[in-house]
C-alpha positions in Angstrom: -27.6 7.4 4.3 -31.0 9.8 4.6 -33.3 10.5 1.5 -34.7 13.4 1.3 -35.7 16.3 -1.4 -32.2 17.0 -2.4 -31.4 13.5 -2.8 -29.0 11.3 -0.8 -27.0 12.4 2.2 -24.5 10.5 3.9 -24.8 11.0 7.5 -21.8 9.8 10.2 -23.2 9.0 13.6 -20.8 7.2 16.6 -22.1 3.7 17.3 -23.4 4.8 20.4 -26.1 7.3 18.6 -26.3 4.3 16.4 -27.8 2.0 19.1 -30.0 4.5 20.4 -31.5 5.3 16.7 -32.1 1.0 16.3 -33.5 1.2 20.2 -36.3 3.6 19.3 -36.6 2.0 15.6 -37.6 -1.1 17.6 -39.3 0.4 20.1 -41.5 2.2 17.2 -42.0 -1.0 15.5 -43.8 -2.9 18.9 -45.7 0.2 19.6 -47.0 -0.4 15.6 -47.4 -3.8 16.3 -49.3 -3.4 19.9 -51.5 -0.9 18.3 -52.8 -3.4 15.2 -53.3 -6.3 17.7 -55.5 -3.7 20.3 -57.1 -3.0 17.2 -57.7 -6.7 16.0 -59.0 -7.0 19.6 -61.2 -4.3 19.7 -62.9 -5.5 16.1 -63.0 -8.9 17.3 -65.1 -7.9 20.8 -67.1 -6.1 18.8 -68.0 -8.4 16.3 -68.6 -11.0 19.2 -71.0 -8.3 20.8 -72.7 -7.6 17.8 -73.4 -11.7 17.1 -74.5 -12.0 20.5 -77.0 -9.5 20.3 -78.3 -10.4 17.4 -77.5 -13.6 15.5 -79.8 -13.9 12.8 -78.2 -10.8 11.5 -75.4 -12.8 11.0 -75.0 -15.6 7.6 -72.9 -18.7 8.1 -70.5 -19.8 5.1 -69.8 -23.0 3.7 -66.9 -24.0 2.1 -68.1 -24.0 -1.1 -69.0 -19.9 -0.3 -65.7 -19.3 1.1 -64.2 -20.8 -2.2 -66.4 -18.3 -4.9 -64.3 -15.2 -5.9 -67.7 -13.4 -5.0 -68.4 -14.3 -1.9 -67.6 -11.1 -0.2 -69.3 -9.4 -2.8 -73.1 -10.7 -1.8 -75.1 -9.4 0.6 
C-alpha cells in the first residue's frame, strides 16, 4: 500500500519487483548510515584538530558537571 494525497492505494507488484524495491530500500538505508558515520568522523577530526591547536580553549568536565541539567547551557 502507497500513501499519498488521495489517500491509500493498493499497489500489486510480482515478487521479483518486490526484491528489487527491498534491494534499493536497503541499499538507501547503508548509504544513510555511511553518510552519518563520515559525518561523525569528520566532526570528530575536527574537534581533535581544533584541541590540538589550541587546548586551553577547551574546559574539562567532571562528573559532578556532566550530571547538572545545565551543564551544556554554561559557557
Amino acid at each position: 500500500m502507497i500513501t499519498g494525497p488521495e489517500g491509500v492505494v493498493e499497489v500489486i507488484v510480482s515478487l521479483n519487483e518486490y526484491q528489487q524495491l527491498e534491494k534499493a530500500r536497503e541499499e538507501l538505508r547503508h548509504l544513510r548510515r555511511e553518510r552519518t558515520r563520515s559525518a561523525i568522523a569528520a566532526q570528530m577530526r575536527d574537534g581533535i584538530a581544533q584541541f590540538e591547536a589550541d587546548p586551553d580553549a577547551f574546559r574539562t568536565l567532571t562528573r559532578e558537571d556532566l550530571l547538572r541539567p545545565d551543564v551544556f547551557d554554561r559557557p
